[in-house]
N, C-alpha and C positions, 0 to 999 in steps of 0.2 A: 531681194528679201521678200516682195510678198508673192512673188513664186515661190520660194521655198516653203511660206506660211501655205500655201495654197495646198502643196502636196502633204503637209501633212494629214491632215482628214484624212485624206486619199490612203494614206499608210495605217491612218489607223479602224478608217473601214474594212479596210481589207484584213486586217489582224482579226478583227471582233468577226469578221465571216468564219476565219477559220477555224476559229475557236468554237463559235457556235456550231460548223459540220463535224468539228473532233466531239463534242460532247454528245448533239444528236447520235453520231454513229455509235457511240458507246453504249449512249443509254438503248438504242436499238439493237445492238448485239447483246446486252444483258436481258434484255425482255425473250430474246429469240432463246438463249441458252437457258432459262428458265422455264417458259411457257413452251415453247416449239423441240425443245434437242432435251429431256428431260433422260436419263443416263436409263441403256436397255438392259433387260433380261440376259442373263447367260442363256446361249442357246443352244439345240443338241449338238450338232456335229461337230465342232472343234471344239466345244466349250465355253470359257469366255471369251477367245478372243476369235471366235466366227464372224462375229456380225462388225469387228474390225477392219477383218481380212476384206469380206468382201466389198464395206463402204471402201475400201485403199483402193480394191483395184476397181472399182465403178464406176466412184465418184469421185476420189481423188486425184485419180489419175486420166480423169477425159475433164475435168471441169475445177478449176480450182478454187475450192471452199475451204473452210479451216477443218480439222479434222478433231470432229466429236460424234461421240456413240450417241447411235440413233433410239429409241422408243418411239413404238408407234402403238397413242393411248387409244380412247372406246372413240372412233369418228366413224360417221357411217360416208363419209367422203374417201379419198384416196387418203394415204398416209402422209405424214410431216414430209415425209421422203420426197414427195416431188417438189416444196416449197423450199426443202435444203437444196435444193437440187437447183432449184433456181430458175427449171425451165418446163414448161407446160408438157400434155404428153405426148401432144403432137412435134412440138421441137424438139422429146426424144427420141421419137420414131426417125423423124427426120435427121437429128445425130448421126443413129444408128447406120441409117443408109447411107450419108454420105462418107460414112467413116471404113464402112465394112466392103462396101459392095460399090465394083466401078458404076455400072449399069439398075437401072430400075428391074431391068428383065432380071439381073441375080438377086434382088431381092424378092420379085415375086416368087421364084423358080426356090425359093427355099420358105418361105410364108402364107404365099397365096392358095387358100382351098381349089383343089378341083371344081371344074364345071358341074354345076347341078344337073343339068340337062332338062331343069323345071320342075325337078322332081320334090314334091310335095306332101307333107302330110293329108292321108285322109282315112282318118278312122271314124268317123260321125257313123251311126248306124245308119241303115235303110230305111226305109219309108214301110217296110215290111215288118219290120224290127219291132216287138212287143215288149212293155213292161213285162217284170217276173212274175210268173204266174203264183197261184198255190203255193204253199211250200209245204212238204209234206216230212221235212224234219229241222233239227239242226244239223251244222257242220262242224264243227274241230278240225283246227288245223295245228301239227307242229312245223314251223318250218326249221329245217337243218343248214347249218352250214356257215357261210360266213355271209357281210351285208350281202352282196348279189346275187351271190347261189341264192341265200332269201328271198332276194327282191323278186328273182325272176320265179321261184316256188309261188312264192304267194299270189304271181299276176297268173299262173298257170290254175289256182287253186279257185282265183275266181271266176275264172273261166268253167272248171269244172261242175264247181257251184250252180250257176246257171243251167249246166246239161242237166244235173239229176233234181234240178228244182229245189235245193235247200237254201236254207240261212244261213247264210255262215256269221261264224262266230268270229271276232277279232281277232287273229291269227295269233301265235305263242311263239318269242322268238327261240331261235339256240342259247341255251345258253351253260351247256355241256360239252363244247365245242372247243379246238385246241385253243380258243382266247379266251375261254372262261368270262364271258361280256354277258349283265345279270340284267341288260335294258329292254325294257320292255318294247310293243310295237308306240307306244304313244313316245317314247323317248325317242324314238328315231326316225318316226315317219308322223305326219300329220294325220292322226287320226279323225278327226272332225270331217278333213276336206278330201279322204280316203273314201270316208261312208257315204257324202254328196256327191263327190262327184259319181260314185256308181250307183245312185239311188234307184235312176232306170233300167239299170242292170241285174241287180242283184239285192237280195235284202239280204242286210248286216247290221247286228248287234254287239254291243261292245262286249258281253258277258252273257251265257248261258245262263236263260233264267233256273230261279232256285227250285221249280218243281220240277225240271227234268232232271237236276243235278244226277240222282240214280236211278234213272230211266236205261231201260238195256239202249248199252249201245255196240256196237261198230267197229272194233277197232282194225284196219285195212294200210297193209303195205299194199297201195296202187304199181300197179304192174308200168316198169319204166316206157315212156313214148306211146302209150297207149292212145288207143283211135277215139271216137267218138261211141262208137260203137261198143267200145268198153264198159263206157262210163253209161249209157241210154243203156246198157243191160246186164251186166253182172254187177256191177255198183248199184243200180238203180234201183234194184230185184231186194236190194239188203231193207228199204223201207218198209218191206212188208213185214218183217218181222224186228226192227229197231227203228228208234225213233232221235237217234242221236248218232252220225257215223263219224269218227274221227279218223284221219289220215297222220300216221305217225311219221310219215318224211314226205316232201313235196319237191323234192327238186327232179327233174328232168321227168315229172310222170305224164307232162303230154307229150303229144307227136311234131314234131318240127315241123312237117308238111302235110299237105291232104287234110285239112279239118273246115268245116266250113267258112266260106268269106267274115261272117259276121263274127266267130266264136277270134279269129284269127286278130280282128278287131279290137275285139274286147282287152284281148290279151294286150295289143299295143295299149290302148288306153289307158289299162289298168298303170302297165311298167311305165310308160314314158308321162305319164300325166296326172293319173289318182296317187300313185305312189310316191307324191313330193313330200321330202322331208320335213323335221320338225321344226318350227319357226324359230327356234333359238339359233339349232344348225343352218338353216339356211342363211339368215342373217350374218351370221360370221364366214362362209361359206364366200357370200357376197362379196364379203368387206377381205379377206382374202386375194379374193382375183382383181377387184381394184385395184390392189395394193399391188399386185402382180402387175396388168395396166398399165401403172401408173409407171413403171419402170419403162415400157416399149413392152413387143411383141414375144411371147414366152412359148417357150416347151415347158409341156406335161409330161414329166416321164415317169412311167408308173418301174418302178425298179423291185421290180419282185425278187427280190433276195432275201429276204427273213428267215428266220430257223424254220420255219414251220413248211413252206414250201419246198425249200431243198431237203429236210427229212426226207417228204411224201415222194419229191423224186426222186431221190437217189443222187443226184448230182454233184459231186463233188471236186470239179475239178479244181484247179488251182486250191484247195484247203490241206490242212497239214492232218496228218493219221489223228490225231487228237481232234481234230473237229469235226470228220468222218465218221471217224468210232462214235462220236457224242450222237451225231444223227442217224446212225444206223442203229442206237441204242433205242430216238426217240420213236422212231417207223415202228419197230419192234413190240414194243411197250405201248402203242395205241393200237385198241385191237382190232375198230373197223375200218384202219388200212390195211386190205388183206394181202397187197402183194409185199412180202418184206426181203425177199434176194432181189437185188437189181443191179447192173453192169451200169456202172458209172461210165465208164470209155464209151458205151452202146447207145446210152441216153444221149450224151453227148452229141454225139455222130449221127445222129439220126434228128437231129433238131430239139430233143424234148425236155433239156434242161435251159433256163433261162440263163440267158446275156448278164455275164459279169458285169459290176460295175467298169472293170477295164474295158470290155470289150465292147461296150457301151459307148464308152470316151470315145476310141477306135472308130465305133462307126457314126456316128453324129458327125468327129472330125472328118471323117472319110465323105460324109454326103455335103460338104461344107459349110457348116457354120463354123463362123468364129468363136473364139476361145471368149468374148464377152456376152454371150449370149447366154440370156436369162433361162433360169431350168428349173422350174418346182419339182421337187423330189417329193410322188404320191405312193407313200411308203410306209411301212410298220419300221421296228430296229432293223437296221442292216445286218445281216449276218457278220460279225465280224469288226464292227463296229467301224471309229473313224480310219481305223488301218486299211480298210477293203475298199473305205472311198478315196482313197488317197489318189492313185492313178486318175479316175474321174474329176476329181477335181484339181485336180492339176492340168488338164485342159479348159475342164469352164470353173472356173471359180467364183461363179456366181450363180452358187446351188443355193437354194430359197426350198422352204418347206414349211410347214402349218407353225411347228415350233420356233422359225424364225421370225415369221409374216406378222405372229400373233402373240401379245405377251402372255405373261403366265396366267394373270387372272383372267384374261379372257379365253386361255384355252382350258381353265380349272375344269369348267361343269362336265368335259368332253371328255378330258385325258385317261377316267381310266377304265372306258368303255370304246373296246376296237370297234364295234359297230359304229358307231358316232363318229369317231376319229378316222375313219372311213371313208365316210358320208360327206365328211367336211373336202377330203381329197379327192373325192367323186365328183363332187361341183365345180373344185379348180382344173380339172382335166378334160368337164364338160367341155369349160369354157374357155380353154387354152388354146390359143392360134395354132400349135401344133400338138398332136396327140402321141406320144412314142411308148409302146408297151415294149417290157425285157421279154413279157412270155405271155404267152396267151390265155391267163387264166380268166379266172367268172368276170374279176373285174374289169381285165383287159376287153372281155368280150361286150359286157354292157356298154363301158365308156363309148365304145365302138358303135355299138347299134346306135345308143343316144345322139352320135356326132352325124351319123350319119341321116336318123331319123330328122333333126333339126336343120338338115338343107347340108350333109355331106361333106362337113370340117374336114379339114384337111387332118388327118390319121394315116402314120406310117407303119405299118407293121412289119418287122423285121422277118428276112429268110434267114433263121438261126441256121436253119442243116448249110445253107450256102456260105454264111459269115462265117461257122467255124472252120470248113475248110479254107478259106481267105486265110483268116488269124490263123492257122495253125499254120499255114507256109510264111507268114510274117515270122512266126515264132524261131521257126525251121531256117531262117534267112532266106528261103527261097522267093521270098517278095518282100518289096519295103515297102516305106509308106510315103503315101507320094500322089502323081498324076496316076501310074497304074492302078493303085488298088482304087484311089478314089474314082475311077472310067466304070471299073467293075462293080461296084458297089452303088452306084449310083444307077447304074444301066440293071441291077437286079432289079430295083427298090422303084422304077418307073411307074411303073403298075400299079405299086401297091401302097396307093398312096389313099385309099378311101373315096374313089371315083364311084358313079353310082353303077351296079350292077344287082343280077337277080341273088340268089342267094344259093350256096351249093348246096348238091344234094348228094348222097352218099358216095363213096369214093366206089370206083367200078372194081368187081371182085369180090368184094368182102356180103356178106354173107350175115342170117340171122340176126340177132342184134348189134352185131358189130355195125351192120349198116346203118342203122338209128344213131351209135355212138361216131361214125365215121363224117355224118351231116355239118353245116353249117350250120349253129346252133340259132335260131328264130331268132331271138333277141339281138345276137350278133348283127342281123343284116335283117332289117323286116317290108326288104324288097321281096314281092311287089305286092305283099299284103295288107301292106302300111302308107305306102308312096303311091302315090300317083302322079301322073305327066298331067301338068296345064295344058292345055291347047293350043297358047300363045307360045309354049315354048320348040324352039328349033331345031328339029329331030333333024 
C-alpha cells in the first residue's frame, strides 16, 4: 500500500508536465501564427496560389513544418522565412549540398566564382590628376533609353563634361521611352552622393540657374564613339559662341578604347560608384537579396522576354501568328526603331534572339543544377504571361521575384516606375551567387561589368547561336536530354563563366562604324582600365 501511495505523485507529476508542454506549445504556435506567419500577398506569377506552390515544394517537402502562407513584413533582417524554416542559413546551404551534390567539388563546380587572379579595383585618380578647372558654360544632358542604357549615358556624360570644362547640370531622365517611367534622376539614383562623390571631378548643379534659362544654347547630337579629340575640338569650339550646350541623346557617344588612363577612370567611378541608387531603392534592394540568402545559394536570371525586346528584335519563335503580328505591329509604329523587316528564323540562327524561358530550363538543367535551386526572375512582364513560364518552371519551381520577395506595400512606391523596378532587380543580380543573362542586353551587360568589376562573380553567359542548334536537334529527336547534351553544353559554357580577361576589341573585318558597334562594350568588361593586379597575387 504505501508503494502504491508513493507512485501516485509520481503519476500525477508527470500528467501536470504534460499538460503544461501541450499548453506552452499551443500558446507558442498561436503567437507564431499571429506575429511570425501573418497570411501573404497574392503574387504575380501563378496568382494566389504561387507563393503556396513553392513553400510545398521547399519547405514542405525537405523539412516538415505545418503548412501556412507566408508574409514577409518591413525587417531589415532576413525574412520570417528562415525562422519557419527552422534552420540558420548556413544549415541550409549545408542541406543543400548534402542533399543535391555527392561531392564538395559538385557544388563548387556549379556555385563557386572563378579565380580573381588579384584582380582589383583601381580607379583613384593620379597624383597628376587636377580639380576641374574654369568652366566656361553649362551642360544639359537628356539621357535615352532604359535604367542602363542611362546609367552608362550619364557616366560617359561626365566624363565628357570634364574634357570641354563645363557644369553639368543634373542630367533628365527618359521619359518617352517604350516604358513611359516619369522618374526623375533623384527618384532613382542618389543624387546628393552622385554630386560628392565627383566633386574633384566635375562641377554639378542640380538645376540651370535662372539667368541662363534663355542664354543661346547648343543643342548637339554627339557623334557615336567619338575620341577625345572630338569633344577638345569640335564640341569645345561651340563655347565661343553659346553658353549653354545640351546633348539630346547620351548613350554610346564615347569611345570604348583609346581615351586616356584617367578619363577611362572617371568613367568607372562615375558607373560603378557615384551612380548608387536611391536610398529607398537601395534599402529594399537590400532587404531583397537577404531574403534571397536567407534561402541558400541563388541564380539571377535576368530573363529578357518582355513585349518590348522581342518587338525590337524580331524574334519570334515559338509565338502564335497573333502575338507575331501584335509585335511586328509594335516595331512598326515606334519610329526610332528604324530596321522594321526582320527574318525571325535568321535572328534565331545567328544567336540574336534571347533564350526562351523553355530553353532556359533546358540549359541551367543541362549545366546541372537541380530542380530545387533557387532563381530570382530579374524581369519586367513576361511576354506571354504565366503560360510561357510554365516549361521553366516546371524544372525549378522555385522561381522568386521582387513581387514575391516583397509585399505590396513595400513595393507600392516603386511599382509603377520601370526605372526603379529596375534598379531593385539590378542589385539582386549584383549580388547573386550566380549571374545568368537570356540575352545580352544593356542590362545583361552592366550586371556584368559590375560582377566583374567587384572581384569577378561568377556570370554565365550563354552561346545562344550554339544552344539553338543543340535544342533544335533535341526538338528534331536527333538528340535527347541526358549525359550527351549535358557534356556539350557544359564543355561550350567552360569559359564563359566571368573569369577575369582584357576586354574585346572589334571583331576582325568589319569596317567604319561597324567596328565601334562590333567592340566589347567598356562597361561590360573594364579590364584592364579599371582592374589591376596586386602584387601579392600569383600570376
Amino acid at each position: 500500500m504505501a508503494q502504491r501511495r508513493r507512485l501516485k505523485p509520481n503519476r500525477m507529476s508527470i500528467m501536470r508536465c504534460l499538460i503544461t508542454c501541450a499548453l506552452v506549445t499551443a500558446a507558442t504556435l498561436a503567437l507564431l501564427t499571429v506575429h511570425v506567419l501573418p497570411s501573404f500577398k497574392a503574387p504575380s506569377y501563378s496568382g494566389a496560389k504561387k507563393l503556396s506552390k513553392v513553400a510545398n515544394f521547399y519547405l514542405f517537402s525537405r523539412w516538415d513544418v505545418s503548412k501556412e502562407e507566408l508574409r514577409w513584413t518591413h525587417e531589415l533582417a532576413p525574412p520570417q522565412l528562415s525562422k519557419f524554416i527552422g534552420f540558420s542559413r548556413s544549415r541550409q546551404i549545408s542541406q543543400l549540398d548534402r542533399s543535391n551534390w555527392a561531392t564538395s567539388a559538385e557544388f563548387e563546380k556549379l556555385w563557386k566564382s572563378p579565380p580573381s587572379r588579384g584582380f582589383v579595383p583601381c580607379v583613384a585618380p593620379g597624383s597628376s590628376y587636377s580639380s576641374p578647372g574654369e568652366s566656361r558654360g553649362y551642360f544639359l544632358v537628356h539621357a535615352n533609353g532604359g535604367l542602363n542604357q542611362m546609367k552608362a549615358g550619364i557616366s560617359d556624360m561626365v566624363a565628357v563634361a570634364r574634357l570641354i570644362n563645363a557644369t553639368l547640370v543634373i542630367p533628365k531622365l527618359d521619359k518617352n521611352s517604350f516604358w513611359q517611367d516619369k522618374s526623375k534622376f533623384a527618384d532613382v539614383f542618389d543624387e546628393e552622393h552622385f554630386i560628392a562623390s565627383l566633386l574633384n571631378d566635375v562641377k554639378i548643379v542640380k538645376k540651370l540657374p535662372p539667368e541662363f534659362a534663355k542664354a543661346k544654347r547648343a543643342v548637339k547630337y554627339f557623334t557615336s564613339w567619338s575620341s577625345v579629340e572630338y569633344y577638345q575640338g569640335d564640341i569645345y569650339q561651340l563655347w565661343d559662341d553659346h553658353q549653354v550646350i545640351r546633348a539630346a541623346k547620351s548613350d554610346a557617344r564615347l569611345a570604348n578604347n583609346n581615351l586616356p588612363p584617367e578619363i577611362q577612370k572617371l568613367r568607372c567611378r562615375t558607373f560603378f560608384e557615384a551612380l548608387r541608387f536611391a536610398p529607398p531603392i537601395e534599402a529594399l534592394g537590400k532587404l531583397l537579396v537577404d531574403r534571397m540568402k536567407s534561402i541558400g545559394p541563388y541564380i539571377a536570371l535576368h530573363l529578357r522576354y518582355e513585349k518590348d525586346m522581342l518587338a525590337f528584335s524580331g524574334c519570334t519563335y515559338g509565338l502564335s501568328q497573333l502575338e507575331s503580328d501584335e509585335l511586328a505591329a509594335i516595331r512598326e509604329n515606334i519610329t526610332h526603331w528604324k530596321v522594321k523587316e526582320i527574318d525571325p528564323s535568321e535572328q534565331r540562327a545567328r544567336g540574336y534572339c534571347p533564350l526562351t524561358p523553355k530553353e532556359v530550363g533546358l540549359f541551367l538543367s543541362s549545366l546541372g543544377y537541380p530542380s530545387n535551386t533557387p532563381i530570382y526572375i530579374a524581369a519586367g512582364e513576361i511576354y506571354g504571361g504565366q503560360a510561357r513560364m510554365a516549361d521553366l518552371e516546371s524544372r525549378f519551381p522555385m522561381l522568386m521575384s521582387k513581387e514575391i520577395l516583397a509585399s505590396e506595400e513595400e513595393l507600392r512606391p516603386f511599382s509603377m516606375h520601370a526605372s526603379q523596378m529596375a534598379a531593385l532587380d539590378y542589385i539582386v543580380s549584383v549580388e547573386s551567387d550566380v549571374f545568368v543573362p537570356s540575352y545580352s542586353g544593356n542590362m545583361a551587360r552592366a550586371v556584368e561589368g559590375h560582377r566583374r568589376f567587384l572581384g569577378h562573380r561568377k556570370t554565365i553567359i550563354p552561346d545562344r547561336k550554339a544552344l539553338v542548334r543543340l535544342f533544335d536537334k533535341v526538338d528534331q529527336g536527333m538528340l535527347s536530354e541526358g549525359n550527351r547534351l549535358s557534356d556539350k553544353i557544359t564543355e561550350i559554357h567552360r569559359r564563359r563563366q566571368g573569369s577575369p580577361r582584357k576586354r574585346k576589341g572589334p571583331i576582325s573585318g568589319t569596317k567604319g562604324r561597324d567596328r565601334f558597334r562590333s567592340e566589347e562594350v567598356f562597361y561590360e568588361n573594364p579590364l584592364p582600365d579599371c582592374l589591376c593586379q596586386s602584387s601579392s597575387s600569383d600570376l
